[in-house]
Each structure stands twice: as C-alpha cells, then as structure tokens.
N, C-alpha and C positions, 0 to 999 in steps of 0.2 A: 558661597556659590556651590550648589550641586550638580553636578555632571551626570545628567542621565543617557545609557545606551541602552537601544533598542535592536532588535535583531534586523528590523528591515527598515526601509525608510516610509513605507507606507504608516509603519505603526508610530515611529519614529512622530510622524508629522501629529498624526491623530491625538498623542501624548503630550506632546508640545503646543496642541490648540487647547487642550485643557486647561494647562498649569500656567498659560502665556506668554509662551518663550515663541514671540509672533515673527523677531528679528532675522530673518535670514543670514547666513555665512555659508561661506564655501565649504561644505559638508556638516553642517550644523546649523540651530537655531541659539538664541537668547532670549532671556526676557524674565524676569521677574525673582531675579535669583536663580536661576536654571538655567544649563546649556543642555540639548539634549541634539543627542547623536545615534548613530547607527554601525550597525557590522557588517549588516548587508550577504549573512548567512554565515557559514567557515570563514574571517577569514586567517584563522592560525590554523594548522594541524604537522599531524606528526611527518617529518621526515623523509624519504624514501631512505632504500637502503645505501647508496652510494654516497651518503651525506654520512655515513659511521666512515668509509673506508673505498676508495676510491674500487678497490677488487669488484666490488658487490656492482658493477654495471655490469661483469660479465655474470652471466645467469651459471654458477657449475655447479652444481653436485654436491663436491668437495667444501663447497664455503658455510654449505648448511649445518645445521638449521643457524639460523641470522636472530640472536637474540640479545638487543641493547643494554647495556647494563646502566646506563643513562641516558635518558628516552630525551631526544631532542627533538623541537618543532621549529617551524620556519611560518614565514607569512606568505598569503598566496600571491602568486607572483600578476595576477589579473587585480587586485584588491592591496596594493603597498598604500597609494594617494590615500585609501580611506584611512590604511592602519598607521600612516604619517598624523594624520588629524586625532583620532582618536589618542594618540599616544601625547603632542602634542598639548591636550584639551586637558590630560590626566595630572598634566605635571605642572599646568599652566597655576601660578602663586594663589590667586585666588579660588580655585577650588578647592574644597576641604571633605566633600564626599564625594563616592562615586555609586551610583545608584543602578542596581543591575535590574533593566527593563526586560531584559530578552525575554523568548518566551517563558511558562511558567511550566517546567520539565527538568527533564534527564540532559536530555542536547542545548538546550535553551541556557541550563547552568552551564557546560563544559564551554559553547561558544564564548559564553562572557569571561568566564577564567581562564581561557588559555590566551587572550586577550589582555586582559589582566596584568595577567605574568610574563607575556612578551615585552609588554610595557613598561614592566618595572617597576609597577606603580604600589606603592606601602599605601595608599593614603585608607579609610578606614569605608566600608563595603555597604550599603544597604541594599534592601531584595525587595522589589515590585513583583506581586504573586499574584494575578489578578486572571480571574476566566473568562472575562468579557470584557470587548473595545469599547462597550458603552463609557459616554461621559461619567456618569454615575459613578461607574466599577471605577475607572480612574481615579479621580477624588478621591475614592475609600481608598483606596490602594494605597496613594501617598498620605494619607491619612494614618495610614497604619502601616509603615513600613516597617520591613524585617531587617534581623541584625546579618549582616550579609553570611557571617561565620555559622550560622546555625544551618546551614547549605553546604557546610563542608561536605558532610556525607556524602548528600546526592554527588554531587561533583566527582567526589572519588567513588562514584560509582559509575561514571559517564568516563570518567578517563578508564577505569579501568575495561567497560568495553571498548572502549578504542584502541588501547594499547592491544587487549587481547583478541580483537579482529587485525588488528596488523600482521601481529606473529603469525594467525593460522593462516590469515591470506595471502601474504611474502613471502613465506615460506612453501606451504602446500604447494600454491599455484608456480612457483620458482621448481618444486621438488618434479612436481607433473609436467611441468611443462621442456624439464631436462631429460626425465625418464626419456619422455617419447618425440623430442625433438619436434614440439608443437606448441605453440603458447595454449596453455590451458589457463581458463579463470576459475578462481577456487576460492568460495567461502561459507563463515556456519553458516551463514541464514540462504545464502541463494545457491549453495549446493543441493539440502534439503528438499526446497523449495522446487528446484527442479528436479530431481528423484519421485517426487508425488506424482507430477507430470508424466513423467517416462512412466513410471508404475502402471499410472494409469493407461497409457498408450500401452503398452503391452496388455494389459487385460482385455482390452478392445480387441488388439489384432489377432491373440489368443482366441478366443472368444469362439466359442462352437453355439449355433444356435437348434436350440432341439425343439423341436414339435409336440405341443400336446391339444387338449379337446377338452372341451366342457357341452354338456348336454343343455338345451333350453328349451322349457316348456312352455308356451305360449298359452296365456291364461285367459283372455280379454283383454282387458286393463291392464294387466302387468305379467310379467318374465317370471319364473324361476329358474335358477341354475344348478348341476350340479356342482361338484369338486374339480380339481383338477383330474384329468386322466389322459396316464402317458401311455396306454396301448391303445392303436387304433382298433385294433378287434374288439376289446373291451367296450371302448366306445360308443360301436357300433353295436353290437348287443345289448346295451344299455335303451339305445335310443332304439330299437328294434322293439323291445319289450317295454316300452311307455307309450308307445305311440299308439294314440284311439282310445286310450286307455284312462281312468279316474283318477283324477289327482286332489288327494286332502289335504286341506290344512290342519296341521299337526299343534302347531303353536305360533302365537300373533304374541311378539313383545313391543311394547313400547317403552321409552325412557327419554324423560326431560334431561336434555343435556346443555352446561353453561359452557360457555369459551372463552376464558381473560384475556383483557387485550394485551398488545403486545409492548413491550418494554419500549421507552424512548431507543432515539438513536446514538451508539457510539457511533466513532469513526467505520469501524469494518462493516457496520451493518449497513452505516449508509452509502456506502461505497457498493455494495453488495443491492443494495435494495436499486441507487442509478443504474447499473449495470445492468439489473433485471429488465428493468422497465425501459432507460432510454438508448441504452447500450453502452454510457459513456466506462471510459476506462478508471479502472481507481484513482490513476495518477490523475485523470482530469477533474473526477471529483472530489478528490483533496483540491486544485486548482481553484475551483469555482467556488468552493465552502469556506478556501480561506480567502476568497476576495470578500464573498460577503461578510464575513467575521471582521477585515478591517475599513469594510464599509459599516461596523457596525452593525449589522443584520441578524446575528447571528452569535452561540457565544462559542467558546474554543472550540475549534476543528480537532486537534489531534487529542483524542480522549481516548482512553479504554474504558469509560463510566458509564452505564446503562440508567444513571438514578441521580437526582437534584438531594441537597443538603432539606434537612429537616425547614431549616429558615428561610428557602428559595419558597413555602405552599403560598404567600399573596403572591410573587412574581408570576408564578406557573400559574395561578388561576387567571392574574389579569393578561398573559401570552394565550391562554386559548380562548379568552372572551374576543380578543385582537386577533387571534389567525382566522376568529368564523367570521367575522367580521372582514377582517379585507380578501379572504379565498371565497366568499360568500357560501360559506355550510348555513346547514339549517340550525336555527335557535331551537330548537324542540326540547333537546334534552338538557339546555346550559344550567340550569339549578342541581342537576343533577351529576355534576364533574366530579370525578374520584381522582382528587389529587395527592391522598395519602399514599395512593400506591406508588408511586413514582417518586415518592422522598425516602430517602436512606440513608443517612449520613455514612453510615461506616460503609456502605460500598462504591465511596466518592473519594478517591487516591489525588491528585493534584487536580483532576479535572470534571465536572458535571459532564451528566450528557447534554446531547446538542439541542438546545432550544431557541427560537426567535428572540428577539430583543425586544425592547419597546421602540425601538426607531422605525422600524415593521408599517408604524402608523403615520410615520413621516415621508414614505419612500412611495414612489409613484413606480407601483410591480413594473411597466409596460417600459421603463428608463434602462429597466436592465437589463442584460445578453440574456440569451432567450435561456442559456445552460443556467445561469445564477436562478433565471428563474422556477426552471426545473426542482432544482436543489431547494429553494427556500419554501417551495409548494411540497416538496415532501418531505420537510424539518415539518411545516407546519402540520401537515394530517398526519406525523406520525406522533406529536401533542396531544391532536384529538382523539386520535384512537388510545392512546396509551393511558387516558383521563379518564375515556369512557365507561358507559357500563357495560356489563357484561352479554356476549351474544348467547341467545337462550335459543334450542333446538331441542327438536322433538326426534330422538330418530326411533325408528321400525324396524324391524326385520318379522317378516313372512318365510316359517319352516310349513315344508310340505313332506308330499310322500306319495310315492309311483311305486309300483311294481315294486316294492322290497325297497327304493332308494330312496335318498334323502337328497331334497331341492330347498335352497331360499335363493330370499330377496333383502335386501336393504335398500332403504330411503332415510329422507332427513324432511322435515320441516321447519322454515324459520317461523319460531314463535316473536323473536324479538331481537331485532339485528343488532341492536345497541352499536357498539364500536364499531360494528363493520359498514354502518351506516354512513362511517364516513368516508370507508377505504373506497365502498360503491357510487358515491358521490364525487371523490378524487380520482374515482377510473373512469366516471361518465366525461367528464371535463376535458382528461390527456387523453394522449394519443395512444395509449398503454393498454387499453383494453385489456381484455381478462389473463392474466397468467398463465403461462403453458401448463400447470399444473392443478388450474381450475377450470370445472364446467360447471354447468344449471346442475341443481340440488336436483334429484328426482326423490320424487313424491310419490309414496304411495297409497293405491285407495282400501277404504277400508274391508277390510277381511276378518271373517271370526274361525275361533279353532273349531276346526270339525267340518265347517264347510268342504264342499264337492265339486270339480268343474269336469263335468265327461269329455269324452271324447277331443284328449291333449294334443294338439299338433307338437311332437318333437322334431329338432334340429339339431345335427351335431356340427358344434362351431371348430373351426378349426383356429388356433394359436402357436406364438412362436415366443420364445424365451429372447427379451433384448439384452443387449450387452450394455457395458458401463458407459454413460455418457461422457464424452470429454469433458476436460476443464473448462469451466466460462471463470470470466475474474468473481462473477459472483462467487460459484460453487470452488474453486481454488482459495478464495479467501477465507471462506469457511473453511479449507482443509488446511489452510496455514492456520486459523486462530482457534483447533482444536491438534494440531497434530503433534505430539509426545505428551498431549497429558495425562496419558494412561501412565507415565514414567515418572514423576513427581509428584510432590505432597497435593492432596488434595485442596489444600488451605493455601497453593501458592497464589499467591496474589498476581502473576503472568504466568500465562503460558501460550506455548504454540509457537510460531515460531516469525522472529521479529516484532512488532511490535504496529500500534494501528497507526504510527507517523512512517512508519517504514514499510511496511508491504507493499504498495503501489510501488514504490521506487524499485523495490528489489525485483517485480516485474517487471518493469520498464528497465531493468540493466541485462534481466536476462534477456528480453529482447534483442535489445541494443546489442550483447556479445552474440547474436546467431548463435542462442541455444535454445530458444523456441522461440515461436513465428505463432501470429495472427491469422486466424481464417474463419471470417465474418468474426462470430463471437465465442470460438473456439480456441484455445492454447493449447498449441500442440508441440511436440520437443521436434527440435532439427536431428539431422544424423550425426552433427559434434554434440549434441547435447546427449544424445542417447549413448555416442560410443563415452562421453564422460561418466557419466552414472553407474556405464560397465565396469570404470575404471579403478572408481573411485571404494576406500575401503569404509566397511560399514561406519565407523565412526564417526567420518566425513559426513556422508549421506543422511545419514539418521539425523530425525529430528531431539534424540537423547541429549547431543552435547547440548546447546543452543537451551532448550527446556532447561537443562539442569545451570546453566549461565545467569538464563533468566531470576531462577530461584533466588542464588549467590547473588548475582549485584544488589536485588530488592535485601538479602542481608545485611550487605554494606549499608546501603539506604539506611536498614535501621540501626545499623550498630552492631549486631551480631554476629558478622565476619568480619575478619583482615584482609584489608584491600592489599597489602603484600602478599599473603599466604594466597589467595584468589591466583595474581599474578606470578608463583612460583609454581601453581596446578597446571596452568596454562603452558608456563614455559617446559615443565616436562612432561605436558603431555605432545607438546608439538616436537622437542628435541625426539619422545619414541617414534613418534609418525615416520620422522625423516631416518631414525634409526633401522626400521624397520621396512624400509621400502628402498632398497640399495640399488638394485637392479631389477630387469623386466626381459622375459627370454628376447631374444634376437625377434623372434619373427610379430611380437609385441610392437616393435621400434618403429613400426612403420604404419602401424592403426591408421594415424592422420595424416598420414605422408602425402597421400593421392588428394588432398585441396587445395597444397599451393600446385602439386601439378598440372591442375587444373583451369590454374588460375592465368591471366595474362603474364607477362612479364613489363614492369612500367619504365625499368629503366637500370643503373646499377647504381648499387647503394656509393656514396662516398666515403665512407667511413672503411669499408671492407672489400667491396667490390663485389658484396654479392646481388643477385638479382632482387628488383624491387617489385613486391605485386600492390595489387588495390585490397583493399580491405574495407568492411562497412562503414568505417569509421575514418581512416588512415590508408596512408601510402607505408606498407612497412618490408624490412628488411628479411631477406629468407634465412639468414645467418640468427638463431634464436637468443644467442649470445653477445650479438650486435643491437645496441637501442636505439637504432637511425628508427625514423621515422616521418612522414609530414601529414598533421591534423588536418582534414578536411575542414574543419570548422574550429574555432576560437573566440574567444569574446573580442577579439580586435578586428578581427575580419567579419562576425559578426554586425559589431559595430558601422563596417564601412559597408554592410550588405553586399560581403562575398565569402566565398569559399574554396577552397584548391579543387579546379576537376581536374581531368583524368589530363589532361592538354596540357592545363600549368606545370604538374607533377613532373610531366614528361620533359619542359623545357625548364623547370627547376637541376633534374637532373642529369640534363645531358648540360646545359649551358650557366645553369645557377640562376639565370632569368626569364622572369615570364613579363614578355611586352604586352603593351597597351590594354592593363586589364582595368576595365568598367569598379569606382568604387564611390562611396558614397559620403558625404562630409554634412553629419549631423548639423555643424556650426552653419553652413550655407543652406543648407537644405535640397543642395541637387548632388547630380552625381559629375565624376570627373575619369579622369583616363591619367592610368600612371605606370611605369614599369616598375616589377616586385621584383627583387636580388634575394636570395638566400644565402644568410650568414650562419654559418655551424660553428655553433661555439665549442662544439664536442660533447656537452651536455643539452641543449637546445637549440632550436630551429628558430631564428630571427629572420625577420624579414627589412627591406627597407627601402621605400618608395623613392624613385629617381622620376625627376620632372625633365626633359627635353628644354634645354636652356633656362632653368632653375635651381634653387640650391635643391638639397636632399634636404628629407626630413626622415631620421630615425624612428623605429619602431620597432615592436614583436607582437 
C-alpha cells in the first residue's frame, strides 16, 4: 500500500480520481493500493521564540540575538486532526511507501518533510514531480516516480530559508521594536520590498516640475518639431524667426522594422499583465490561476519559466490550435505558428511556463467566475501571440530645416501585424481597451528630400516635466523581480527579491501590517512604513542581502554550498546587526509613540494591567513586552462566521464574557446564539461557548 500526500485537498482529490482511490475516510481516500491524503498547506513549522526558553515572551534587549542551536518545530495548532491522520496513515502496518505529492518546488519539498519528520516516519520516500493537474501528467508522474532522497538538496534548501528568515525576522523585528518601544515588523524580502515603495514616494514628493517648449511647424498633412528648449526667450526667437518662412526637407528615412512576440507567461508576468488590464491584485491572480490549474485548466501556476521543454512542440501546437478555437481568433495565420521559439529546455528549472491544458476543450468558459475567466483568456492570447509571427513595421521619420534650425517628425506603418493581431483582437473582445501607454500609430505621408512648403505657420508648445509614477502591483512587481541584480552573478538562476509564489503575499502582508495602503490602483507607504525605512540600516533595506540568499540556496540545490556554512553566515550576520544597534538617542524613543496615543483605549490588559487598543488586526497590549492579545479573526470563529468587534473585546475584558453572540454551525446549517468566555492560558486566548440551560462545549 502507498500513502500519497498532497498539499491541499483539492489536488489531493484530483490524484486520487486518477489512480482510484474512489473510497472516502475521514481525511483520506483508498482504493487500489493507495491511500491518498493532504496537508492542507504548513501544517509543521518552526517554533516561536518562547518554545527555546520561557524569558523570550518577554521582548528585551538583553536576550538578543535568539539563535537556536537545535531548531525545533511544532504542528499548527488549527491543523493537529489533519496531522493526527496523516501520522496515523504513515505508521499504519500496511504501508510500505510514502509518496510525496505536494507541490513540485522549494516549499512543496519542505511542507512534505517537516511532516515527515514530525511524524517519525523511516518508512522509504518517493517524489511525484509533475507540472500539470491533467490526468495524463498524473499517470506519467506515477509512472515514473522519484526516489524521494535525490530531493534531499532542495529540502535543505527550503529549510534553510526558513530557518534563515526566522533569525533575521525574530530577531530584527524583536531588536526594533525594543529600540523604540513600538512593535515593528522586519523582514528580508518585505523590508526591501517596501523601501522601493517609500523610495519611490519620496521621488514623487521631491519632485520639482520644470517647464520647457518645443517649436511646431505646421506643414499640411503633417507637424514638425523642434528639440527640447528650456529658455523661454529662446523659444520664442525660434518661433519668431520661422514663422512665414520656407521649410525643406532635408532627409526622408524609412526602415522595415520587425517585433518578436512576446515570451509566454511566468507567474510575475501574469500577475503583472491582470493587474494592467483588469485591475485584480497579485494575490488574487495567483487565486484564480491556481483554481484553474486544479481544475485542470491550466499547468503550474507558481513558475519562474518563460519557455516549455523541447518535448512539450506537439502539446504547445495542439494548445494554440485549441485556444483559437474556443477564444474564437482568426485561423489566418495557423500553418504558420512558430513554436520553436517558446521551447528551451535549459531555461525550464522545476516548472514551464503557463500554458492551457487540453481539458480547455471540455470546459464550458461561461461555467466559470468571470476572474477564472479573465485569467484563462489571457493564458490563452498570450500562447498565440508568443507562437506568432513577427510584427513587420515600416517607420519614417521626416528632417527639415527653418531658419538655421533643425525639425522632424516620426511615424510607423503596420506593414504586417502578425502577433499583435491577436493582442488587437483580445482587446476588441475585453473590457481593457488600449493600454495607458498606447495610441493610434501615426502615419505619415509621403515627402521627398528637398521638398519646400512656404509660408510655416509656427507654434511654441509649451511642456512640463512629469514626476515618477507610483507603484501599481503591476510596475512594483517588476521592480521586485529585477531589484538587486545589478549585485550578483549574472548567470544566477533568481533574482530580485522573493520569488514569483511569493510576491503577492508579501504585498498583501505589508498591507495587512499598515505599511502601505491601497488607493485605486496605486501602493502607497503609510507614515509607519516610511518612519520604518527611515529606520532601518542599509543592509536590512537593500535588496543585496535577499539577492545574494537567493544565489546560496539555488547552491545548495545543486550541491555547491554547505547548508551549515549558509546557516552559520546568517547567524552572524544577525548576532552583528543586534551587536551593533545597542541604543538610539532619547529623543529617537518616541518616533512611534504618538499612534497608540492616538489610538482608543479598549480596555485593560489582564495579564499586566496595561491599556488595550484596537489594532487592524487585534485587540493588543500597550506594554510591548506584554503578548496579550485577542485576534479579530481565527479559523474557528471563521468557521462559525464571526469575529471579535470592538463590543466583545470590551466585555472580554472588563468581564471575560461576551453574551448572546450570533454564530454559525456548518453541521446544521443555520445560525445560533451563545455566550463566549475567555480562558487565558498565559500563552493563548481560548474561548468557550456556554449555552443558557446546556452543557458547554469547549473550544479555541
């Protein structure tokens, strides 16, 4: 019997309709020699600090830097039932392998082995690698499984960034947030990350805009222009002395110009290309790509691969004969698809880029959320164009001459739109209309050298220098998935900063901590995010460390670094951080001081008696060294569709109870009325539902 786990249960299922493990159990399937199971994401990881040594709840100073000398992890306290089964499945007499489905990555290995080895389980490893939820891919996959050991590598390359965002994040964020008696959050990839942000906010607000002038001669049919000119006198004596006056043409150039189409989609791009066009956020277009992917739609979402395996040229041809066919393109140019250029083995790392599936031709588009369908409408044109042939242009430019000065013009003709015949066909369709950064080609008519047109009407136009545009998640992804690699090898195989399964999230956390905020389709830093950045020392900020991590793990991957020697660089460079950052003047100390003052007061802590405010998140303690707190939200209360407001909080704690609050019971299917008690364990906030002449039923 083989024990397969998968990371969710959606994929879980999908794998087990293949291989016919039809049987249902409570957190598993059977069937045919197979049990297959789920993790249901993390659910092992590392530790917090107060799990080494009871001291480390209190945040000081003095305790720093906090570095484990055996790294210990726990199971997540929302996900034990799953990791009962799973452990249970592993040990059970008749299984004899255990087959690791998760995804086919970095985190996909470390979920399954920390799982693994909570469990205790020796028994002997196989590795499902596969980039596509299709039936097909599956079959092959188990068809050709791996030996689970030859993934040692990756794995210790997945632990070691986790172990090494622990350090700099517990620490850092423990070291800053004592300095200035303010909880600060501090890590490599979303300090960085928002640094770019700030940077850029500053350049904006900075920002002097200056005045300049360009001259234009009005021909008939078409403009000339001069240069830029920053004196208005100048200017003005320019156009003074052309006006009414002969204007030649000096020289008429033309040149046939091609444009290759553009590369399939990795993850960033297409996160970057929804956000252009429909506004959705990254995190939501990971969202909807990986529904479709375990709808089968689609193949792996989280890629950094712009380019299909030499062996994928029949699939990739028969996926764009299929996407013109059910997006309805034109058959015009289908004999003529260039699908060598979009094959490259060696630039294909665990995963292709994103291409349609063949189930494409089994799906009824109009069945799905309108986002899925967004998404898989521009997986598909970006096949066709990336197939295509090349757009063939004619451009011109028209030189003249006035009075001593020198005017042109430029235009473009399409000779032959090839690729973009289908971008124009997939923009006639959506609601996306032409891109802020496109208009109509102008065209222009024919002129020969030497020609004359008397009597020029001149015009001096007047212009203004614009400043840096803000962040959108489009143009922010871009600046994460090129930022530090002016700083490492050319030949690294990542760079920038996180990775394209992680960037949406790391936006969406800094959200989430109120260090930059939303406005329409704009990222902009809060005042804690900016006073952070101020704060913080280059090493933190800069995208160098994170880039040069990157480098190191992909060495472990192959073998070429010591995944201890990695973990002893880490550990002192985090021990100099804190060595070097002891104190901060007096009048530093109170940066952040003025938010909780600002803030309500909800109530007084229990644990300390200090004042408790609201928080975006949390009810939390103004004592920074105090870890009281109560979550707004939890997968339990989640669960019963509620949440602590500002009311509960309040009679949490002045009386420990909040009456007759509204919740919900999946099993019945309506809602009910019950009072919540809060039980402090000292380490966590338990709750427990009392019924009005019923027993209790326990909870957290």
């Amino acid at each position: 019997m083989k024990l397969v786990i998968a990371e969710k249960p959606s994929v879980a299922k999908s794998i087990a309709k293949v291989i016919g493990a039809y049987k249902r159990e409570k957190g598993y399937m059977e069937g045919s020699g197979y049990l297959v199971s789920w993790c249901i994401g993390h659910l092992v990881g590392l530790v917090p600090p107060d799990s080494y040594d009871e001291k480390y709840r209190r945040w000081r100073l003095e305790d720093l830097p906090i570095i484990p000398e055996n790294w210990m992890y726990e199971v997540s306290r929302d996900k034990t039932e799953q990791f009962a089964i799973l452990k249970e499945l592993m040990h059970r007499e008749d299984v004899d392998c255990v087959v690791n489905a998760c995804d086919a990555g970095r985190e996909g290995e470390l979920i399954f082995r920390l799982v693994y080895q909570e469990a205790e389980c020796r028994k002997p490893m196989k590795r499902l690698w596969i980039n596509s939820m299709e039936d097909e891919a599956i079959r092959q996959g188990f068809e050709q499984l791996k030996d689970g050991r030859d993934y040692d590598r990756l794995y210790d390359a997945a632990a070691c960034r986790s172990k090494a965002d622990w350090l700099v994040g517990m620490n850092a964020t423990r070291l800053f947030t004592s300095l200035y008696n303010h909880r600060l959050t501090v890590g490599r990839v979303q300090t960085p990350t928002l640094a770019l942000v700030v940077d850029r906010n500053d350049r904006i607000r900075n920002f002097e805009k200056q005045k300049y002038f360009t001259i234009d001669l009005h021909l008939g049919e078409f403009t000339v222009s001069s240069e830029r000119i920053d004196n208005p006198d100048e200017a003005e004596q320019i156009r003074s002395d052309c006006e009414g006056k002969t204007v030649r043409i000096t020289e008429v150039e033309s040149m046939e110009k091609s444009v290759n189409p553009p590369k399939l989609f990795d993850l960033t791009a297409l996160q970057r290309e929804a956000n252009r066009i429909y506004g959705y956020t990254a995190a939501e277009t990971l969202s909807y790509t990986q529904s479709l992917y375990e709808k089968k739609l689609v193949t792996y979402p989280r890629t950094d691969s712009r380019y299909l395996t030499e062996d994928m040229a029949d699939t990739a041809l028969a996926m764009t004969e299929l996407a013109m066919e059910k997006f309805g393109y034109s058959a015009s140019d289908a004999e003529e698809r260039n699908i060598s250029r979009v094959l490259d083995s060696s630039r294909v790392s665990d995963h292709t880029a994103i291409i349609p599936t063949a189930m494409l031709s089994e799906i009824d588009l109009k069945s799905l959320p309108k986002a899925e369908q967004d998404i898989l409408a521009l997986i598909a044109r970006q096949l066709l164009c990336a197939t295509g042939r090349k757009e063939v242009l004619l451009e011109k430019e028209i030189r003249a001459e006035c009075a001593g000065r020198l005017f042109s013009a430029k235009g473009k003709t399409v000779l032959d739109p090839g690729w973009k015949a289908y971008e124009n066909q997939f923009r006639d369709r959506q609601r996306s209309g032409r891109s802020e950064e496109e208009g109509d080609e102008k065209d222009l008519p024919n002129a020969a050298k030497g020609q004359t047109f008397p009597d020029a009407a001149a015009k001096t136009v007047e212009h203004f220098t614009s400043p840096p545009k803000a962040f959108t998640e489009d143009t922010l992804l871009a600046a994460m998935e090129t930022a530090g690699s002016d700083l490492v090898d050319p030949d690294a195989e990542r760079k920038g900063l996180g990775t394209p399964a992680t960037r949406a999230s790391m936006i969406e956390k800094l959200v989430a901590s109120g260090y930059m905020k939303r406005k329409n389709k704009q990222l902009l830093p809060t005042d804690d995010g900016i006073a952070l950045i101020e704060i913080m020392p280059e090493e933190i900020r800069s995208p160098q460390m994170t880039a040069e991590w990157e480098n190191h793990l992909k060495e472990i991957e192959c073998g070429n670094r010591d995944a201890g020697a990695f973990m002893n660089e880490i550990s002192s460079m985090v021990t100099e951080l804190v060595h070097s950052h002891q104190s901060i003047p007096e009048e530093e100390q109170t940066r952040f001081g003025s938010a909780d003052e600002k803030r309500e007061v909800i109530g007084t802590c229990p644990r300390c008696g200090s004042p408790v405010y609201e928080g975006r998140k949390n009810y939390y303690c103004a004592n920074r060294s105090c870890s009281f707190c109560l979550w707004k939200e939890s997968r339990w209360l989640e669960a019963h569709h509620a949440r602590v407001t500002k009311k509960m909080a309040r009679e949490f704690l002045k009386t420990g109870r909040a009456r007759n609050i509204t919740l919900y019971s999946e099993k019945k299917g309506r809602n009910f009325e019950a009072d919540l008690t809060m039980e402090d364990t000292g380490k966590y906030i338990n709750y427990r539902m009392e019924f009005p002449k019923r027993e209790e039923k326990s909870c957290e």
